[in-house]
Structure formats: C-alpha cells, structure tokens
N, C-alpha and C positions, 0 to 999 in steps of 0.2 A: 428487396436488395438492401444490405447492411452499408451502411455511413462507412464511406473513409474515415479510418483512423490513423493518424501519426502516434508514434510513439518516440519520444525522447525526453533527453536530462532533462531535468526543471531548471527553472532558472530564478534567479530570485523575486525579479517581478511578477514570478506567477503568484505570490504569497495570496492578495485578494481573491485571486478567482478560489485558491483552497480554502481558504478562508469560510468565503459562503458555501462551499459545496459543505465541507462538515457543519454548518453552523442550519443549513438547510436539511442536514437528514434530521435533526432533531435530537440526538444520541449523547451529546458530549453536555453535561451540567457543566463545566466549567465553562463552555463557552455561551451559556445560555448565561452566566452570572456576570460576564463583562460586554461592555459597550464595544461598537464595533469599531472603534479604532484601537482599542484596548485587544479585544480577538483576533484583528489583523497584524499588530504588532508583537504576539504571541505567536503566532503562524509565521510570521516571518523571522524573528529571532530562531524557533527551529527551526526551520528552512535552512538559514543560513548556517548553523551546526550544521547538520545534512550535509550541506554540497561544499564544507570546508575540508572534508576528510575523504581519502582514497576509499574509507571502513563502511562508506555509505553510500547508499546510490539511490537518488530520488528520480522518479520515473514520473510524467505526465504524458495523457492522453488526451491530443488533439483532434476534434473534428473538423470537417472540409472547409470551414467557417473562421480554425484558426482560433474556437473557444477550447478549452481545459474541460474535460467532460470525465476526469479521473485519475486519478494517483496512485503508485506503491513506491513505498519505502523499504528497501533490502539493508543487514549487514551482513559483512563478511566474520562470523565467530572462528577463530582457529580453538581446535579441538586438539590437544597430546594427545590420544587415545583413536582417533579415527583418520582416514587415508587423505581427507582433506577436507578444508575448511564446508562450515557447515553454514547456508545462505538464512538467514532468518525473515520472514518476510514479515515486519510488522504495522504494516496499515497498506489496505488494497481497500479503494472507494471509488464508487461510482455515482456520478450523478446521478438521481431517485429519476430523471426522465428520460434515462439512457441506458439504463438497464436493461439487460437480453439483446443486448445489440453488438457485445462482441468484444467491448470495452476492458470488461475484466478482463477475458480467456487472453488478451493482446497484452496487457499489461503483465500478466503470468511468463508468457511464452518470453516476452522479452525478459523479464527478470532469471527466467530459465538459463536463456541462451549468455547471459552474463556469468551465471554463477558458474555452469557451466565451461564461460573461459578461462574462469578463476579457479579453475583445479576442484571447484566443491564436489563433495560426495552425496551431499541431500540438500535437501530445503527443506525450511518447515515453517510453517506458521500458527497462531492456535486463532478460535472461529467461534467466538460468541452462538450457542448454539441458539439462542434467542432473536438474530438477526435473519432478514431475509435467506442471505446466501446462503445459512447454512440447512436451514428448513427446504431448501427445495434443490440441494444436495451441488451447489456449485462447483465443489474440491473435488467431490468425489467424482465429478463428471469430468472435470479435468487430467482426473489420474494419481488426485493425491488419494493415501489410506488414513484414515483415523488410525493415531492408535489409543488401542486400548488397555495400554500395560502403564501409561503415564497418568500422571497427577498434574494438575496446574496449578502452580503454590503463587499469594505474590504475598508481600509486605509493606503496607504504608508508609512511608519514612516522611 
C-alpha cells in the first residue's frame, strides 16, 4: 500500500527540509561547496523568490508524518505565438528513500491540474538524461514525449 501524500504550496519554512533533500541526493557542486547554514540560506532566499510572485508556484510533498518527502517548482512563460501560456516545470525532486512510491507522478498531476487552470497549452520540462528518472523512463510513463527536433542550449553568465 502507497504512503499518503499531501500535496501543497511550500511555505517558507519548509527551506531546511529542501535544503537537505537536494544536498542528500549528492547532484548540486554548489551546495557541496558551502556550509549548511550557508545552503540553507541559499534555499531559502530562492524560496522565497518563488512564493513572492503569482509567475511561480512551489509545490511540496508531504508524508502522513507531516515530513517534505519532495518538491516541484512551475512557471508560468506566456508565449505571442501559441494559444496559451506554456507551464515550465523546473526542478521535480524526490527523496532518494521515497522514490516509486508515487511522490513524483502527485507532484506532476498537481502541477498539471494548475497549469491547466491557468489557460496553458503544454508543459515542459528538460530531464538530465544521466539522472535516475530518466533512465528508467519516468516522463514517459507519465505521458510526457521527448522531443526530438529540439536542442538544449544554456550560457554561463
């Protein structure tokens, strides 16, 4: 039987619990290079970006316990060119001991059902294909498609 999940806004107090969950998958050099009141105070300055603006919407996923067991971060991009705004979903994390238990696909479905209120036309996200999820086919079992006509460009500033 799968763990109750709540799903709602974050709040800014949750900053610690996000804190360690990225700082425990091992992934992020920047946060392996600062002390953890330094990582925490980092986590929480975004954070609180995040839940300052209508353009953002920070998601947490509570177990029956009332711990943070996972996060996604959505914005809202308005596009001239397509029928409405386009949801970007950039950071979906699970606790490494929580995993396959339901946590993403709950964290997905609700960022769904918002973008969705918000007039959007698609979601997207892009998926380090070196990471778990994407290795054992997460997205696509949820319904999203790769595509494969796009490039993923960034530039360091």
């Amino acid at each position: 039987m799968q763990p109750q999940i709540l799903i709602r806004p974050a709040r800014q107090e949750d900053h610690a619990a996000l804190y360690q969950m990225l700082k425990d998958l091992g992934w992020f050099v920047l946060l392996d290079e600062l002390d953890a009141g330094q990582g925490r105070a980092l986590v929480a300055g975004h954070l609180a970006r995040g839940l300052s603006s209508g353009e953002h919407l920070v998601l947490v996923a509570e177990d029956d316990r009332g711990e943070v067991v996972g996060y996604a971060s959505a914005h809202w991009l308005p596009y001239l060119f397509k029928a409405g705004p386009e949801a970007y979903v950039s950071e979906l994390f699970v606790r490494q001991d929580r995993t396959g238990q339901g946590v993403g696909r709950a964290l997905l479905a609700a960022l769904e059902a918002e973008a969705r209120a918000r007039g959007c036309c698609q979601l997207m996200l892009l998926n380090n294909r070196q990471r778990p999820s994407y290795q054992r086919g997460f997205y696509a079992k949820q319904g999203w498609q790769e595509r494969d006509n796009m490039a993923n460009f960034a530039r360091p500033l």
